[in-house]
C-alpha positions as CSV (number, residue, x, y, z in Angstrom):
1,X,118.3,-87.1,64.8
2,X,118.5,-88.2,61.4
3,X,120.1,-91.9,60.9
4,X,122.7,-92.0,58.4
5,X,123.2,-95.7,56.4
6,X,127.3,-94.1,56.1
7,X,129.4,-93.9,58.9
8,X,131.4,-91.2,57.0
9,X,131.7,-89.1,54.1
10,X,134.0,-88.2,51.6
11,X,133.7,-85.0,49.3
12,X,135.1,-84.2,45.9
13,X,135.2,-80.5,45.6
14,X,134.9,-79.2,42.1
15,X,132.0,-79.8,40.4
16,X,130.6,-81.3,43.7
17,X,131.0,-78.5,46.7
18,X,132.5,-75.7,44.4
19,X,132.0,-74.1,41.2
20,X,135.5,-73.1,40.7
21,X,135.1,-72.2,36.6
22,X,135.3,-69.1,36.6
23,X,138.8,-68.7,38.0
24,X,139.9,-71.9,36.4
25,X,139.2,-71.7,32.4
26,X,140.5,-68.1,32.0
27,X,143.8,-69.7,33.6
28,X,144.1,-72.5,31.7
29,X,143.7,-70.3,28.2
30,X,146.7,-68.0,30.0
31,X,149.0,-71.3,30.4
32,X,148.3,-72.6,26.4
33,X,148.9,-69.1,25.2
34,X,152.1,-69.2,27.0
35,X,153.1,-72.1,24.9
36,X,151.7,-70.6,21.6
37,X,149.2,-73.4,22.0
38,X,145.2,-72.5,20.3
39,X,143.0,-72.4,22.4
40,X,139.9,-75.0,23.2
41,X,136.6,-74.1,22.7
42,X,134.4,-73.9,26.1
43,X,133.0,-77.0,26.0
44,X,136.6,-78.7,25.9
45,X,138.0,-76.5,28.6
46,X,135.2,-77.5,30.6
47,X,136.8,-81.4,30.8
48,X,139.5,-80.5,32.5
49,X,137.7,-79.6,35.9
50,X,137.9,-82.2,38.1
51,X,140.3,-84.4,37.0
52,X,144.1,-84.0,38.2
53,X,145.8,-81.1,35.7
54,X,148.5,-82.9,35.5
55,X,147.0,-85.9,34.3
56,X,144.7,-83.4,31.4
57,X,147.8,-81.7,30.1
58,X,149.5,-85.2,28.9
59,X,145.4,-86.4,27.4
60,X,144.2,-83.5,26.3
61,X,147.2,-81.2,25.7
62,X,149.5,-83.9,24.4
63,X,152.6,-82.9,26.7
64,X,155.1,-85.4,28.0
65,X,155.6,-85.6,31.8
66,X,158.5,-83.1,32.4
67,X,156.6,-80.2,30.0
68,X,152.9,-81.2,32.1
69,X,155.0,-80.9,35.0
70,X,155.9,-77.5,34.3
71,X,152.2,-76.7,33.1
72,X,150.7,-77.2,36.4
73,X,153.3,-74.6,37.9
74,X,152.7,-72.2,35.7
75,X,148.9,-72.8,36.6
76,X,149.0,-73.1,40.2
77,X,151.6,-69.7,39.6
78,X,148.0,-67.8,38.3
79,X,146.0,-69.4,41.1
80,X,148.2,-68.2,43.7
81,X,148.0,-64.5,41.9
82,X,144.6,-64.9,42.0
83,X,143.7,-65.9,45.3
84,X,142.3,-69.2,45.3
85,X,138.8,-68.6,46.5
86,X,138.3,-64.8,44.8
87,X,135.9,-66.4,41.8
88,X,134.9,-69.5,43.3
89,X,131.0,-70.1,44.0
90,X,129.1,-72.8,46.5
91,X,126.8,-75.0,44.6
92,X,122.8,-74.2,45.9
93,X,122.3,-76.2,49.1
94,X,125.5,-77.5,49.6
95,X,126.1,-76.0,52.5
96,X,122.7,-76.7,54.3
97,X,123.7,-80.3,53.6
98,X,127.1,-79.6,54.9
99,X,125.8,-78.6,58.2
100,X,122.9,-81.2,58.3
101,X,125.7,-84.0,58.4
102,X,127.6,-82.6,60.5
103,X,124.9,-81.9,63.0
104,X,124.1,-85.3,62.5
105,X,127.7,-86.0,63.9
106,X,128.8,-88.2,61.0
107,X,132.6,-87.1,60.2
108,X,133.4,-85.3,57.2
109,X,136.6,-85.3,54.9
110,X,137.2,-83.8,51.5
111,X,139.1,-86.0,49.0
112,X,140.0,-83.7,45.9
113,X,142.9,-83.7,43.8
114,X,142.9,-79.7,43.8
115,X,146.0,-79.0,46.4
116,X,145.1,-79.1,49.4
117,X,146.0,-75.3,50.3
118,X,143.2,-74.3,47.8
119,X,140.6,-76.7,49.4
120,X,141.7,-75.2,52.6
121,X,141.1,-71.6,51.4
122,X,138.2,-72.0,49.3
123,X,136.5,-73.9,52.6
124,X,137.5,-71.3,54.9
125,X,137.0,-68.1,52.7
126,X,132.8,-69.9,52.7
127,X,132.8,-70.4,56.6
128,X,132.6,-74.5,55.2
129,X,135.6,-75.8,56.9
130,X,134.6,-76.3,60.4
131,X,132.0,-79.0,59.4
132,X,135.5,-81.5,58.0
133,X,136.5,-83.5,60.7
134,X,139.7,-83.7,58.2
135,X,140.9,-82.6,55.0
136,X,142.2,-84.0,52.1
137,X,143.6,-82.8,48.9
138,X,146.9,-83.3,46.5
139,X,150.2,-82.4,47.8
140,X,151.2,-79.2,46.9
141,X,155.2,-78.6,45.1
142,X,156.4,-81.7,42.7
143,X,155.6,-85.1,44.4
144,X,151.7,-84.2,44.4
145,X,151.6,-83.5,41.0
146,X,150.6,-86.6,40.3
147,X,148.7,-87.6,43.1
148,X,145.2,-89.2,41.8
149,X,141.6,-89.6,43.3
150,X,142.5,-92.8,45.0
151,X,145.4,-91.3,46.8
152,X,143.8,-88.4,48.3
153,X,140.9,-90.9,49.2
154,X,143.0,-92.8,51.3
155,X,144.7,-89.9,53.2
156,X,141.1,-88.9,53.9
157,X,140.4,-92.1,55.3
158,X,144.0,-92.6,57.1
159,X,143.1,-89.0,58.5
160,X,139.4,-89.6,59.7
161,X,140.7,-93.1,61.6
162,X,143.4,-90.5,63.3
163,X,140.7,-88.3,65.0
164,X,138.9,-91.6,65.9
165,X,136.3,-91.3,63.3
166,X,134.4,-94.6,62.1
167,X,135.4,-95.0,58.7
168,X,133.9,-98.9,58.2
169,X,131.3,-97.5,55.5
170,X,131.9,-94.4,54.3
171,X,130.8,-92.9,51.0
172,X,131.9,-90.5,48.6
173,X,130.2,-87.7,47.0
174,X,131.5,-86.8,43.4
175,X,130.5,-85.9,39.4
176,X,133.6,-87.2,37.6
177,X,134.0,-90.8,36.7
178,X,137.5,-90.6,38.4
179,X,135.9,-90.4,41.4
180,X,134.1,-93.8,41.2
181,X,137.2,-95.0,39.7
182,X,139.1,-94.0,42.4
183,X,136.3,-95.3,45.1
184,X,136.3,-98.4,43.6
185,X,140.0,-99.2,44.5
186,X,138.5,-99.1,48.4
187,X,135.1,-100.5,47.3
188,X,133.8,-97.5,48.4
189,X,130.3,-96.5,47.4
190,X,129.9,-93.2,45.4
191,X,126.8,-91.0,45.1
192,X,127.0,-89.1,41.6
193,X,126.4,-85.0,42.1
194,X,124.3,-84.6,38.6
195,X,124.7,-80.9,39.2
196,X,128.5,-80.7,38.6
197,X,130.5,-81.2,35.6
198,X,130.7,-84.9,34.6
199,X,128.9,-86.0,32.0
200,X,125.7,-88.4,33.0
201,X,127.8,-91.2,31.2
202,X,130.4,-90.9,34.0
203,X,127.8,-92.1,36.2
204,X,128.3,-96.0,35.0
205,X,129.3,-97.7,38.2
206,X,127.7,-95.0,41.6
207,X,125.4,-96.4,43.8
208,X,123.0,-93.4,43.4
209,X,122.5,-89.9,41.8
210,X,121.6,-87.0,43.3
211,X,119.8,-84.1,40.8
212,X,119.9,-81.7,43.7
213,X,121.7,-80.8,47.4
214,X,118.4,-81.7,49.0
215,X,118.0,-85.0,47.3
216,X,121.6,-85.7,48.2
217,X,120.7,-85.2,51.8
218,X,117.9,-87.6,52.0
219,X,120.4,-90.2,50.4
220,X,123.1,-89.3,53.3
221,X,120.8,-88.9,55.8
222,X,117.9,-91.5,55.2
């Protein structure tokens, strides 16, 4: 059996597990055109995966709380229409790496700030979610709105230690330079997924990168 340096492991989802893109930028052009706001070109759109929404709208969209607020409803409003997994695609070897941990028997736990409803449905629509020993995503309704990487990071930890998993060393697996931010507030080590949507700058500060699934599951696996 494969000997893992981690005693568990933490997942971002988009940009990492999920390509969720082609549900999420024609939703976000519906929300600015329902405040009359013009639209960003592709490769702006393509910033706001990853990060919490509620967090982009006040950066990149220049709202105040209370109107981001409302933003994100109207957003998660679409999803819900939708269907939260209809357009969303597994990244190429992600699931063979999936079931390679978990056959390993190192515990597994999402950390994403997409609500945890959508993790849940994108997971289960894939036939991923039985490999999670727990997951972990933003709260869905008001209070989560604002719920960052390091949040849902600890839930994920506070979660694994409730079904008795080992959480002493764990690791996360992410593409955003949230994640390692986040990480960083548990000195957690982060392995960067070059295949998702951060840009290689975002990098600065992750143990390792990973250019493919497979390489990713020599570095999790040894």
């Amino acid at each position: 059996m494969p000997a893992s340096p981690y005693s568990c492991i933490l997942w971002d989802v988009d940009g990492t597990i999920a390509d969720a893109s082609a549900g999420i930028l024609p939703r976000l052009r519906r929300v600015f055109a329902s405040y009359g706001l013009g639209e960003p070109d592709a490769e702006e759109l393509a910033l706001w995966i990853g990060p919490p929404m509620f967090e982009s709208f006040q950066l990149r969209a220049g709202m105040d709380p209370v109107q981001a607020e409302d933003a994100v409803s109207r957003y998660r409003a679409l999803a819900a229409a939708d269907g939260y997994a209809a357009s969303v695609a597994i990244y190429p070897g992600v699931p063979e790496v999936l079931r390679a941990v978990q056959g390993a028997g190192i515990p597994q736990s999402t950390a994403s700030t997409k609500p945890e409803n959508q993790v849940r449905a994108i997971l289960e629509h894939h036939g991923l979610i039985d490999g999670f020993t727990a997951i972990s995503g933003a709260r869905t309704g008001v209070d989560g709105m604002s719920d960052d990487k390091a949040y849902v990071i600890g839930r994920a930890l506070e979660r694994l230690r409730e079904a008795g998993a080992d959480t002493s060393y764990p690791v996360l697996v992410g593409d955003r330079h949230h994640d390692i931010d986040g990480a960083a507030e548990y000195g957690i080590p982060v392995i960067f997924a070059e295949w998702g949507f951060g840009d290689p700058r975002e990098a600065e500060g992750a143990e390792f990168r990973a250019p493919d699934a497979a390489a990713l599951q020599t570095l999790l696996l040894g």
